[in-house]
C-alpha positions, 0 to 999 in steps of 0.5 A: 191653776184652778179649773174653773169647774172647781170654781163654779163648783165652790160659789155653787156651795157658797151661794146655796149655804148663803141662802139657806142661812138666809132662809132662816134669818130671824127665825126660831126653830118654832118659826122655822117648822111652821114655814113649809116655804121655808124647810122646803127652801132650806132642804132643797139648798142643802140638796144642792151643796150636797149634789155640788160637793160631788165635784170638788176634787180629792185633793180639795177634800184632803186639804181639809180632812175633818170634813166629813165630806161622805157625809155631806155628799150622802145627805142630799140622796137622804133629802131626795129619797126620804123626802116624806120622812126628813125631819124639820129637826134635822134640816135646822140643825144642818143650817145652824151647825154643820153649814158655818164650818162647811162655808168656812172651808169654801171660802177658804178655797175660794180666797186661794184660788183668788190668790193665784193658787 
């Protein structure tokens, strides 16, 4: 049986990837870097999945071993430390690009521990 760690964990992902989406409904790129609400919303949903993703267990992330899981654990230090350098490009880019898969995944997981397993 699932811990429910685990699970806080993997509606934590769902929820901040869902808002980051949200963030950027409707919006183009040029829409998007002109909204600092907007990038400062989406980067700070991002610095959360990254922080949360910490917490899912190994045998989680082997289940799924073409995530880049590295990756995404290191880009939150990136938007915490670089803050001043972190490029709108970048942030738009991990939105529309690297987020759907991650969310699939989770709610893969999600719909296993549902199922009992």
């Amino acid at each position: 049986m699932p811990s429910d760690s685990l699970r806080n964990a993997l509606y934590d992902i769902r929820d901040n990837i869902l808002l980051a989406q949200e963030f950027v409904a409707g919006l183009d790129y040029a829409a998007f870097i002109k909204s600092r609400r907007d990038v400062y919303a989406v980067t700070r949903a991002i610095e959360i999945v990254s922080e949360t993703s910490k917490r899912l267990p190994d045998d989680m992330r082997a289940r799924h071993p073409r995530m880049p899981w590295r990756d995404i654990r290191d880009v939150g230090n990136f938007y915490r430390h670089q803050y001043d350098n972190v490029a709108e490009s970048y942030v738009w880019r991990t939105v529309q690009d690297h987020l759907p898969p991650l969310l699939a995944v989770v709610l893969a997981e999600i719909a296993l521990i549902d199922a009992g397993g």
